[in-house]
Structure formats: structure tokens, C-alpha cells
N, CA, C, O and CB atoms as a CASP TS submission, in Angstrom:
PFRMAT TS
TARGET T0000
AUTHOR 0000-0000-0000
METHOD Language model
MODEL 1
PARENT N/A
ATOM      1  N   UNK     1    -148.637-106.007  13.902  1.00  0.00           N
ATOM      2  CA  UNK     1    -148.115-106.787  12.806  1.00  0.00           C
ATOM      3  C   UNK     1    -149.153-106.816  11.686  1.00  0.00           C
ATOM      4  O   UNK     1    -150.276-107.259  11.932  1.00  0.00           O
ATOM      5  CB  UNK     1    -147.747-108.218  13.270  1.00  0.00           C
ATOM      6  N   UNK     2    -148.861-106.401  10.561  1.00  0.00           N
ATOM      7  CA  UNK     2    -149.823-106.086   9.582  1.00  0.00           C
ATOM      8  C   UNK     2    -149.406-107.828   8.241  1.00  0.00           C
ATOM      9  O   UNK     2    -148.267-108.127   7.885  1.00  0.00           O
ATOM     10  CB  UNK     2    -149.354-103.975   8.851  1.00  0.00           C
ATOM     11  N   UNK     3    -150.477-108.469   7.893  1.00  0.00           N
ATOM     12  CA  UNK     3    -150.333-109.014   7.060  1.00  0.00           C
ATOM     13  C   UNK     3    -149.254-110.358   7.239  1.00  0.00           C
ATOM     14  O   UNK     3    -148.535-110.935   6.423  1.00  0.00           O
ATOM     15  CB  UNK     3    -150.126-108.059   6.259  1.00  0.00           C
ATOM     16  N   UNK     4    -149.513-110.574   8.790  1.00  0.00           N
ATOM     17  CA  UNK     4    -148.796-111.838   8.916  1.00  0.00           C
ATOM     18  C   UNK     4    -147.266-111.679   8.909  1.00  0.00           C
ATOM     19  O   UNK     4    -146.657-112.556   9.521  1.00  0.00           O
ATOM     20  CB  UNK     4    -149.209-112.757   7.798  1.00  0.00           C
ATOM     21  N   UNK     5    -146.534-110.702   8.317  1.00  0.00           N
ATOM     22  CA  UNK     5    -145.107-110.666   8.109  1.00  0.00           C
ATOM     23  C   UNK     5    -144.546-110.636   9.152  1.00  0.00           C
ATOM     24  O   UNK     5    -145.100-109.931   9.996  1.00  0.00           O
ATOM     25  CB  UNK     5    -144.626-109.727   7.413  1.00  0.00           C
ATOM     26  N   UNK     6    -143.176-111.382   9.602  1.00  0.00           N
ATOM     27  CA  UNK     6    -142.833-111.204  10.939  1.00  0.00           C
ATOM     28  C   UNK     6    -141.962-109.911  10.839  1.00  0.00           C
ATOM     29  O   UNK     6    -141.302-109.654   9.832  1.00  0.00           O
ATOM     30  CB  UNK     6    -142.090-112.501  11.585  1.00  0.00           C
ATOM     31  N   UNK     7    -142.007-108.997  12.108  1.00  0.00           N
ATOM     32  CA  UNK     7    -141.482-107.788  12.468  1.00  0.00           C
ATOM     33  C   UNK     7    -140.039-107.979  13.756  1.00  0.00           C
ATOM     34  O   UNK     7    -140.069-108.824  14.652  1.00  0.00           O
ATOM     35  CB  UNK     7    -142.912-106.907  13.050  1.00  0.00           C
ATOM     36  N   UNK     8    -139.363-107.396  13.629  1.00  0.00           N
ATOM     37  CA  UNK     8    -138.688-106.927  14.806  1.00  0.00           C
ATOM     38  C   UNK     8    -138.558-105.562  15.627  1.00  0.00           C
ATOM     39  O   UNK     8    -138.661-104.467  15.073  1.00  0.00           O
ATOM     40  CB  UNK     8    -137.661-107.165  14.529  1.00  0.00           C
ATOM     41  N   UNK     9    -138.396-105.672  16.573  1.00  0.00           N
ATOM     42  CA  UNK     9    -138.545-103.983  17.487  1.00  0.00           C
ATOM     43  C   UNK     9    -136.720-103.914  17.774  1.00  0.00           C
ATOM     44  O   UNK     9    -135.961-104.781  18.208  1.00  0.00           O
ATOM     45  CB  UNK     9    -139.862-104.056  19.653  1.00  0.00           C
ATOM     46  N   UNK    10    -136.467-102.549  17.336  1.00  0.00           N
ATOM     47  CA  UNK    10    -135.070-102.430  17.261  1.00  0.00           C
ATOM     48  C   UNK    10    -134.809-100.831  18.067  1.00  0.00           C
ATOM     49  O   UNK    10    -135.086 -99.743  17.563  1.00  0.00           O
ATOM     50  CB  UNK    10    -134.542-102.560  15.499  1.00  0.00           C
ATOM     51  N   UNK    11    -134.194-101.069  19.460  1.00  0.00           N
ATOM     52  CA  UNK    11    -133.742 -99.942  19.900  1.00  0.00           C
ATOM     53  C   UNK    11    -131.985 -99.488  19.964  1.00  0.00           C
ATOM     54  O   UNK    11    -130.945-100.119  20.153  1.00  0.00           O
ATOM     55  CB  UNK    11    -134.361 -99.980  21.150  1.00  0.00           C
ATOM     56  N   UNK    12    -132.341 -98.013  19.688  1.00  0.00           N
ATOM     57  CA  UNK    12    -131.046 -97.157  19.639  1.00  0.00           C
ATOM     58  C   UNK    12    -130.555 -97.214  21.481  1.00  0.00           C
ATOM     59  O   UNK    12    -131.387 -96.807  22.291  1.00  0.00           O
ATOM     60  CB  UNK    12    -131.493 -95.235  18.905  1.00  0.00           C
ATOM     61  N   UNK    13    -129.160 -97.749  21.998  1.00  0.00           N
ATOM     62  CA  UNK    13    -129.201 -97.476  23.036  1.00  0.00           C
ATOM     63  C   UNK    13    -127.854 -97.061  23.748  1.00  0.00           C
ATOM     64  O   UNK    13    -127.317 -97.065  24.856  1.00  0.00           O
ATOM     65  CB  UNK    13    -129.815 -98.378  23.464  1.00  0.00           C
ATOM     66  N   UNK    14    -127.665 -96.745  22.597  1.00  0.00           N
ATOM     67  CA  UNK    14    -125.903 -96.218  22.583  1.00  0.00           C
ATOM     68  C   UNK    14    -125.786 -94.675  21.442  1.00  0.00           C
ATOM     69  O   UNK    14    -125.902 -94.704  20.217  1.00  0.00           O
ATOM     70  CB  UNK    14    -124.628 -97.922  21.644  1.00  0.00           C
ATOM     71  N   UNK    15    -125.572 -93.650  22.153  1.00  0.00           N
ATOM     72  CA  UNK    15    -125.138 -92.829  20.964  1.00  0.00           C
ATOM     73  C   UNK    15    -124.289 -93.191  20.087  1.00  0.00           C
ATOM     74  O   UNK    15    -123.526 -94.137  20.279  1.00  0.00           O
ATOM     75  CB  UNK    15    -124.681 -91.801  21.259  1.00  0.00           C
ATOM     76  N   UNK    16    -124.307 -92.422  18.901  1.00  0.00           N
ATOM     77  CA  UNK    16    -123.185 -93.077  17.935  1.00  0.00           C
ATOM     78  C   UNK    16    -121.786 -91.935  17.758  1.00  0.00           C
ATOM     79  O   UNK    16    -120.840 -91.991  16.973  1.00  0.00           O
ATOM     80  CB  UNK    16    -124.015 -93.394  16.202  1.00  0.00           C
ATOM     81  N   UNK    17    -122.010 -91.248  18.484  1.00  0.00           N
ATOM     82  CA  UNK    17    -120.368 -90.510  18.862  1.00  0.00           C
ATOM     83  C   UNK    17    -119.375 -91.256  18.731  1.00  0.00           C
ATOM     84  O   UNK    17    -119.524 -92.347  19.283  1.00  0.00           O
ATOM     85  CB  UNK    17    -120.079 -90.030  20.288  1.00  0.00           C
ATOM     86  N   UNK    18    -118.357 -91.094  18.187  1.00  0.00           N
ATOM     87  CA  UNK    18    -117.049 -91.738  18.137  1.00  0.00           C
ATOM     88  C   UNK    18    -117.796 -93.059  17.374  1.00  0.00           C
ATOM     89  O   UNK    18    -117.332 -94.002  18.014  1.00  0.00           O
ATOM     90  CB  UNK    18    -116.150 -91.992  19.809  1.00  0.00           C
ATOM     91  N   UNK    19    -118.418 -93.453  16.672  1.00  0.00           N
ATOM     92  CA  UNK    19    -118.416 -94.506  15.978  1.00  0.00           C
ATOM     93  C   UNK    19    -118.329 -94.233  14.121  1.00  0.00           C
ATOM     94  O   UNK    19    -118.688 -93.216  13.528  1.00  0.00           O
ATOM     95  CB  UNK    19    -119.710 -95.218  16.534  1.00  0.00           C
ATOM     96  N   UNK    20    -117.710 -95.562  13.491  1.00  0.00           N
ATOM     97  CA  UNK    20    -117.703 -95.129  12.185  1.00  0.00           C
ATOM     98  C   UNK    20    -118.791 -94.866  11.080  1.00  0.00           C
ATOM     99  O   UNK    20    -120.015 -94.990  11.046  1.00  0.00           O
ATOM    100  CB  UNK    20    -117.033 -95.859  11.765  1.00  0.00           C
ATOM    101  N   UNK    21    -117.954 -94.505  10.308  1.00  0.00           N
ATOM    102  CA  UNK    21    -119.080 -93.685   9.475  1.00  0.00           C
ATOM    103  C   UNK    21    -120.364 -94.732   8.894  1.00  0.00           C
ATOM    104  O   UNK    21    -121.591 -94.652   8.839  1.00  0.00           O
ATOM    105  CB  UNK    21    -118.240 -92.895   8.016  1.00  0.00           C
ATOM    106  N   UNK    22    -119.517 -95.556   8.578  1.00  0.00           N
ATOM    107  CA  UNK    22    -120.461 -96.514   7.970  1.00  0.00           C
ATOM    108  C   UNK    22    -121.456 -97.364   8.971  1.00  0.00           C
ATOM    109  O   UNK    22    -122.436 -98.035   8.645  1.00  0.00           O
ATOM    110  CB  UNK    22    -119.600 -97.501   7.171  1.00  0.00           C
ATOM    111  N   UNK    23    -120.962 -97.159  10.170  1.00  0.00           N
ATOM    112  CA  UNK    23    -122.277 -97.771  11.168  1.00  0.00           C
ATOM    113  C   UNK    23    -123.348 -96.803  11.299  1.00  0.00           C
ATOM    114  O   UNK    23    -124.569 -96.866  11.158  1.00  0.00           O
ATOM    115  CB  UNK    23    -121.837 -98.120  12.789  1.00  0.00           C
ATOM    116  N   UNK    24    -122.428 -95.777  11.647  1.00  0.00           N
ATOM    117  CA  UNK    24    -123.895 -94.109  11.640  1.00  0.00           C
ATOM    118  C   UNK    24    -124.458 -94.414  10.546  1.00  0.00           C
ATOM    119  O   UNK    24    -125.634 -94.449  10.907  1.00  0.00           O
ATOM    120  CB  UNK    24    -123.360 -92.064  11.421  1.00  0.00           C
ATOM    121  N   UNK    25    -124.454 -94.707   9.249  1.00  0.00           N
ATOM    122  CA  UNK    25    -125.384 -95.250   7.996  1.00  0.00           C
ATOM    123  C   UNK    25    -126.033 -96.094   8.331  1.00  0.00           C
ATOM    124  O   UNK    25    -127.261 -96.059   8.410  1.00  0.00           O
ATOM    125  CB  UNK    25    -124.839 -95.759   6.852  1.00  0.00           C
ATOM    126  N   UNK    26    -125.245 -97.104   8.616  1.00  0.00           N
ATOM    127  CA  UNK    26    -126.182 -98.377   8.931  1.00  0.00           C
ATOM    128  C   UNK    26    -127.613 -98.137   9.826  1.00  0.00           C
ATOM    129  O   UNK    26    -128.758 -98.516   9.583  1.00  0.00           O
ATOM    130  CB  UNK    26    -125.233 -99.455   9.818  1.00  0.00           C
ATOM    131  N   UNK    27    -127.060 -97.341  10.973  1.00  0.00           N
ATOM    132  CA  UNK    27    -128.188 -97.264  11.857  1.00  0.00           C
ATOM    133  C   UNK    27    -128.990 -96.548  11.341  1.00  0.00           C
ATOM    134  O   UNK    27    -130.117 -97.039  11.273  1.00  0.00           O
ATOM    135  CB  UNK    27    -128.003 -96.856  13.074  1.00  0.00           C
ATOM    136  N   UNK    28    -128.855 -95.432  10.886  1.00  0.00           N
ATOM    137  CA  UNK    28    -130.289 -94.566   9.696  1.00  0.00           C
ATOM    138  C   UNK    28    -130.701 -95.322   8.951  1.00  0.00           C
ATOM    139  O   UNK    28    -131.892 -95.527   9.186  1.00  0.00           O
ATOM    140  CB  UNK    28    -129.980 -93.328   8.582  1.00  0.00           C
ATOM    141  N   UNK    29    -130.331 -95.887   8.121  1.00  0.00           N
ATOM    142  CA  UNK    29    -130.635 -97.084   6.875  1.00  0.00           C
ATOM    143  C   UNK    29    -131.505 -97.720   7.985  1.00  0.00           C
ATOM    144  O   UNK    29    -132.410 -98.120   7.253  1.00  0.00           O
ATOM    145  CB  UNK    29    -129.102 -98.249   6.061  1.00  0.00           C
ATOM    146  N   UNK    30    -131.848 -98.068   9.124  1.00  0.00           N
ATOM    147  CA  UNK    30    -132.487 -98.649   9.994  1.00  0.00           C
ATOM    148  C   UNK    30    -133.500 -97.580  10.692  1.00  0.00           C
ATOM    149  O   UNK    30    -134.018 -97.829  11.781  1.00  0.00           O
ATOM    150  CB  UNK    30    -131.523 -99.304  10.851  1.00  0.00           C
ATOM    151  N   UNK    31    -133.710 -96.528  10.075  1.00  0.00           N
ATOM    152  CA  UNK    31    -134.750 -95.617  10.398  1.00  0.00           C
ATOM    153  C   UNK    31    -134.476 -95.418  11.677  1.00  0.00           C
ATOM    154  O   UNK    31    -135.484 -95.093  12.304  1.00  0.00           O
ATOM    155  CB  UNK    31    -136.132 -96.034  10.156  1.00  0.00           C
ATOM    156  N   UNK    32    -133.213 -95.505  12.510  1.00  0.00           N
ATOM    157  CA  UNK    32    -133.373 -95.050  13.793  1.00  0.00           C
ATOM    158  C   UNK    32    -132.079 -93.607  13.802  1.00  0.00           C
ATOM    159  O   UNK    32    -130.913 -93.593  13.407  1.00  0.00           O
ATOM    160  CB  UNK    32    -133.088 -96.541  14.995  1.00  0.00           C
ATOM    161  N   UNK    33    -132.928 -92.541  14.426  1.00  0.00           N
ATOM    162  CA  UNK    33    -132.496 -90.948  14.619  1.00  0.00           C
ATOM    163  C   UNK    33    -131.784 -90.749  15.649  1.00  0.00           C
ATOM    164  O   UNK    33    -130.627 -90.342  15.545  1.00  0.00           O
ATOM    165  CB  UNK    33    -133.568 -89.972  14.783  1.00  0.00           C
ATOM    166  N   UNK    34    -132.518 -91.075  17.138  1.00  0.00           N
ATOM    167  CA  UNK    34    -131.647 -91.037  17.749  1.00  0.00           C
ATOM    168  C   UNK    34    -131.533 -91.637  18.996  1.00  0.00           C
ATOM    169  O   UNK    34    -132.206 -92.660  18.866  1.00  0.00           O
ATOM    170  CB  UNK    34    -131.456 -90.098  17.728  1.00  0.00           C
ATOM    171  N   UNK    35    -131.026 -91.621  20.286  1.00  0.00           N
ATOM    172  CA  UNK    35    -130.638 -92.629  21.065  1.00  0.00           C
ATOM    173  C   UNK    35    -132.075 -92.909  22.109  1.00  0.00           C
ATOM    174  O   UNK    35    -132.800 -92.093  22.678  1.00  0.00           O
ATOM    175  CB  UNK    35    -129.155 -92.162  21.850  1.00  0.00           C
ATOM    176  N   UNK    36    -132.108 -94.205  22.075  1.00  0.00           N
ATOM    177  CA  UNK    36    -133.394 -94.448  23.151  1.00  0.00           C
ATOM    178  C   UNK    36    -135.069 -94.803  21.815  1.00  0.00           C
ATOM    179  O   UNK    36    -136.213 -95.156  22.101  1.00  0.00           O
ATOM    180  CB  UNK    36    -133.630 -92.343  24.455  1.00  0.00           C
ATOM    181  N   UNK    37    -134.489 -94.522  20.553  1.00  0.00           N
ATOM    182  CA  UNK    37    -135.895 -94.671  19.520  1.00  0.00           C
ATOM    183  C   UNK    37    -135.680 -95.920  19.843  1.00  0.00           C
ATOM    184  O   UNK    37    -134.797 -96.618  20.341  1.00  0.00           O
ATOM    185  CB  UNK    37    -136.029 -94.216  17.716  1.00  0.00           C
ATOM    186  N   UNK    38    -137.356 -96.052  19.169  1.00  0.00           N
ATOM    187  CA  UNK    38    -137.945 -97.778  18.844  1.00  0.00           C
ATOM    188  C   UNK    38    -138.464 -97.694  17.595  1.00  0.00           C
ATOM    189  O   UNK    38    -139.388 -96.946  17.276  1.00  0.00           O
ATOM    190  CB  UNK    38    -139.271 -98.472  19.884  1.00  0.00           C
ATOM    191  N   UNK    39    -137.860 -98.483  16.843  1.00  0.00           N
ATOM    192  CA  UNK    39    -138.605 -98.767  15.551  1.00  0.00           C
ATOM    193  C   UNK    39    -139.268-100.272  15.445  1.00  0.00           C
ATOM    194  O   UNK    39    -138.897-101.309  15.996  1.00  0.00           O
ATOM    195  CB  UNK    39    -137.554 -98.568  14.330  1.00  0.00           C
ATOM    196  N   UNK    40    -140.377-100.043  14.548  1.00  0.00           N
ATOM    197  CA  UNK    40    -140.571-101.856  14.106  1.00  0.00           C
ATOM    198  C   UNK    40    -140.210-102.036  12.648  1.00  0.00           C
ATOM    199  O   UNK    40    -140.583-101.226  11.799  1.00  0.00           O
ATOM    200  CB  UNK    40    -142.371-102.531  14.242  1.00  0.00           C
ATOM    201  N   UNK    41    -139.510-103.062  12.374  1.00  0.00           N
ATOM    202  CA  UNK    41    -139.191-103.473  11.150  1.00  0.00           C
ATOM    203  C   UNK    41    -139.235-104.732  10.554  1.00  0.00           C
ATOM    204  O   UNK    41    -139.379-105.598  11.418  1.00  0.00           O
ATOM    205  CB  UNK    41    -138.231-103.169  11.022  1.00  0.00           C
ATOM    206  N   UNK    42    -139.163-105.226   9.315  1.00  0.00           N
ATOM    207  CA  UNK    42    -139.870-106.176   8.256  1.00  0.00           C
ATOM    208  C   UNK    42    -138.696-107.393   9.002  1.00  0.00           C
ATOM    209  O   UNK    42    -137.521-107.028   9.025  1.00  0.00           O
ATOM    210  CB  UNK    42    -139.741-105.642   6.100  1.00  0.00           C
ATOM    211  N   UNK    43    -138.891-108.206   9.343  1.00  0.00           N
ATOM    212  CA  UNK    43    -137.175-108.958   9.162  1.00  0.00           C
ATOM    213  C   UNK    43    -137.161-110.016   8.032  1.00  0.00           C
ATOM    214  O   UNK    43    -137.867-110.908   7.562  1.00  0.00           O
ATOM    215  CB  UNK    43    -136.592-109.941  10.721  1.00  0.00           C
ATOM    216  N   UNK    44    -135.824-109.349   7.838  1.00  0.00           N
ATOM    217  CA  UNK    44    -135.607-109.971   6.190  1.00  0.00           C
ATOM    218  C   UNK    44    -134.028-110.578   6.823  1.00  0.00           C
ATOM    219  O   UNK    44    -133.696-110.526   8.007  1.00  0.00           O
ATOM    220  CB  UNK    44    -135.526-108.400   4.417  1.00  0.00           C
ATOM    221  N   UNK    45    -133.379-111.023   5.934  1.00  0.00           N
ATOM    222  CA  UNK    45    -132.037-111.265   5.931  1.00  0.00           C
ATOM    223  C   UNK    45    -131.179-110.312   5.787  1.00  0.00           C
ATOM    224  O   UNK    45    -129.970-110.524   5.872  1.00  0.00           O
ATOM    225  CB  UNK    45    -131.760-112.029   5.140  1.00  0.00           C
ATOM    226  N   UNK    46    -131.823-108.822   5.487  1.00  0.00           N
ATOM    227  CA  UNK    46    -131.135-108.159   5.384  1.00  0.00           C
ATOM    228  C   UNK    46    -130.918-107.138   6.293  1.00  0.00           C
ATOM    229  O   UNK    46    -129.856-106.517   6.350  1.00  0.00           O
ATOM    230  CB  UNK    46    -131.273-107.957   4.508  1.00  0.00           C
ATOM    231  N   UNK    47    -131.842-106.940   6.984  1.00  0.00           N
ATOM    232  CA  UNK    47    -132.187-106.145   7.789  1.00  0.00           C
ATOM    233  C   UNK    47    -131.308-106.941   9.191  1.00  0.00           C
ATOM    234  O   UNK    47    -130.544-106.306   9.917  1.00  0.00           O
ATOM    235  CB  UNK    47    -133.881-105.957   7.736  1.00  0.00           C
ATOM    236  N   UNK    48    -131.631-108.537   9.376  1.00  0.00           N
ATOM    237  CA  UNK    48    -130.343-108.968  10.143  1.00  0.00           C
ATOM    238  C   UNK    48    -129.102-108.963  10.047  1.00  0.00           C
ATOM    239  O   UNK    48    -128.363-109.083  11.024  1.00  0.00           O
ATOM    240  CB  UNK    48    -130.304-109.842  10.316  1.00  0.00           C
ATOM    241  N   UNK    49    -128.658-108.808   8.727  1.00  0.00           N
ATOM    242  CA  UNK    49    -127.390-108.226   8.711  1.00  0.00           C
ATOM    243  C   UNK    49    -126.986-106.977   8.974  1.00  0.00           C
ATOM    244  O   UNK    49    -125.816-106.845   9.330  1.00  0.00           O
ATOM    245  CB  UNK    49    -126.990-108.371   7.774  1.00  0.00           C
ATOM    246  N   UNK    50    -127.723-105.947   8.880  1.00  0.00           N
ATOM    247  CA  UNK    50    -127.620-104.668   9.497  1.00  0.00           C
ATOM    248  C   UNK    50    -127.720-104.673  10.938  1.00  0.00           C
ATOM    249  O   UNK    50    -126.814-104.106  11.549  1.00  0.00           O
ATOM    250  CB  UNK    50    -128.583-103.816   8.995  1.00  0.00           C
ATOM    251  N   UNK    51    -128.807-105.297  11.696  1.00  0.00           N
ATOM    252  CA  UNK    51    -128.906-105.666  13.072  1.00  0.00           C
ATOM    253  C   UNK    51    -127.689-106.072  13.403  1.00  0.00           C
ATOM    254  O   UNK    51    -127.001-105.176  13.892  1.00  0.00           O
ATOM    255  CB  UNK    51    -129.874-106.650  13.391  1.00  0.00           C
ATOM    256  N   UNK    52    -127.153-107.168  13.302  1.00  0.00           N
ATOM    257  CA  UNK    52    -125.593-107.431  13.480  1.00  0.00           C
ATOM    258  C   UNK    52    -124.737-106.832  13.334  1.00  0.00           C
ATOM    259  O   UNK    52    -123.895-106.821  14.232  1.00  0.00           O
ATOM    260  CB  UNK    52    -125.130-108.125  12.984  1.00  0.00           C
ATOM    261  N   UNK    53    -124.532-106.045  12.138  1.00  0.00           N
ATOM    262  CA  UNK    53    -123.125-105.045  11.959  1.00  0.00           C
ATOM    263  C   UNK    53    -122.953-104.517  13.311  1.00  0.00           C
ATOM    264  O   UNK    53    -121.970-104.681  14.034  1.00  0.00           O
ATOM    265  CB  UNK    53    -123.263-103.635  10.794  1.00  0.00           C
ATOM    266  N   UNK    54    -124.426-103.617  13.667  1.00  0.00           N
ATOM    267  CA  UNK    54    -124.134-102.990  15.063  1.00  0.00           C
ATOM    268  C   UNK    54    -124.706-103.175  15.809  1.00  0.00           C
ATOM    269  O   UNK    54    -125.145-102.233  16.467  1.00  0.00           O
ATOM    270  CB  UNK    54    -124.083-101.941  15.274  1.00  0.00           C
ATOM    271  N   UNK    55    -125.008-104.420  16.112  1.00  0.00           N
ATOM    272  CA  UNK    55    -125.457-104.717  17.356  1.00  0.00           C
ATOM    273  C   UNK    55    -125.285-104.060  18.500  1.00  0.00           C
ATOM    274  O   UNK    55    -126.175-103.906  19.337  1.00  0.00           O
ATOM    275  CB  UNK    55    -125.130-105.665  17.586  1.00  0.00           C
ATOM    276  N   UNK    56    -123.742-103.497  18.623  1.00  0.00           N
ATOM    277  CA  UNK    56    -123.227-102.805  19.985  1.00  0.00           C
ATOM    278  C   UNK    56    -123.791-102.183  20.181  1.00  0.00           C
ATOM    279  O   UNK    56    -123.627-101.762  21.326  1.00  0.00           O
ATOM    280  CB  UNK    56    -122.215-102.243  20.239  1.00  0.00           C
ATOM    281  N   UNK    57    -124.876-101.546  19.433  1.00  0.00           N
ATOM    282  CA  UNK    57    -125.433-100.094  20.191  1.00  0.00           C
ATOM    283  C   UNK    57    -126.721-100.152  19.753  1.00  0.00           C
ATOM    284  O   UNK    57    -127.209 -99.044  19.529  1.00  0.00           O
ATOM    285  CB  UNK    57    -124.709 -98.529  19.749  1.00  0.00           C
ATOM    286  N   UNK    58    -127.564-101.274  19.523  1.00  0.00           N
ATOM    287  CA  UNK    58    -128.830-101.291  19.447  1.00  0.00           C
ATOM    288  C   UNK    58    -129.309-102.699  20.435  1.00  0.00           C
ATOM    289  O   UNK    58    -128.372-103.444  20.724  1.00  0.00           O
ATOM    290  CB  UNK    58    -129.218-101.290  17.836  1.00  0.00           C
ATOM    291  N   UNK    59    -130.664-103.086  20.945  1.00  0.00           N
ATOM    292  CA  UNK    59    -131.603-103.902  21.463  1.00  0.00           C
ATOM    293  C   UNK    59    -132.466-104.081  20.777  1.00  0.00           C
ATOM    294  O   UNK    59    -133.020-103.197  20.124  1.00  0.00           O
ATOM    295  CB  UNK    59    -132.050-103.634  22.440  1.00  0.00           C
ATOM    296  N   UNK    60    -132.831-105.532  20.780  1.00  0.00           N
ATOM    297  CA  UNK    60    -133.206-106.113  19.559  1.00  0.00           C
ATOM    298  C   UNK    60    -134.420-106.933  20.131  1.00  0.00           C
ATOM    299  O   UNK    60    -134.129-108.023  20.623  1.00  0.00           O
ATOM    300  CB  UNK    60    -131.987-106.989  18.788  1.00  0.00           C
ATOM    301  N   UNK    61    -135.488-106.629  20.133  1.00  0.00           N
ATOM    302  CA  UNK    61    -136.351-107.706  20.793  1.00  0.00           C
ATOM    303  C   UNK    61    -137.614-108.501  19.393  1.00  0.00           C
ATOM    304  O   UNK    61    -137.848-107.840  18.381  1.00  0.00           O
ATOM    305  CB  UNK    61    -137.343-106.698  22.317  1.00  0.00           C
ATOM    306  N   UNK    62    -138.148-109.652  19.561  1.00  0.00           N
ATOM    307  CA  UNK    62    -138.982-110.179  18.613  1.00  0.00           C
ATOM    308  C   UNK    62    -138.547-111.143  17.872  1.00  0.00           C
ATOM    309  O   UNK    62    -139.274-111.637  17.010  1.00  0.00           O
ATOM    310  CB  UNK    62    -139.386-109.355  17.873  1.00  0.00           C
TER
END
């Protein structure tokens, strides 16, 4: 954690086959490629709203 900002760890754990287009965005827009990544990210309000859209196919720890 750099600079005090709080982070979240966000895993891919669902391929996104058969899902819509605009979630496959969502989840890139979330820097995650492909199934089983871990990213860390800023959490903002916005970034939880992306977390939520698709929750179904990501793990969310932090």
C-alpha cells in the first residue's frame, strides 16, 4: 500500500465466455486479462461500482 490510500485485491474467477459485452469491458477497465489474475486497486466509488456490476465472476478481498 503506497501512500496510505486504501487498496483492494480483485480476482478474475470466472471466464467471461458467454458474458456481455459490456461486462467483458468492465472487467478490462479493471485491468484484469484473464481468469485466475490478481490485481490491486485504488478503491474509489468507482471502482466499487465496477466491482459490483460483476461481481459474479470476480473475488474481492480488502
Amino acid at each position: 500500500m503506497s501512500g496510505g490510500k486504501k487498496t483492494v485485491r480483485v480476482t478474475l474467477v470466472k471466464g467471461l465466455r458467454g458474458t456481455r459485452e459490456d461486462h467483458r469491458l468492465t472487467v478490462r477497465g479493471l485491468g484484469l486479462r484473464r481468469r485466475e489474475q490478481t490485481v490491486e486497486i485504488e478503491d474509489t466509488p468507482s471502482t466499487r461500482g465496477m466491482i459490483n456490476k460483476v461481481g459474479y465472476l470476480l473475488k474481492c478481498e480488502g
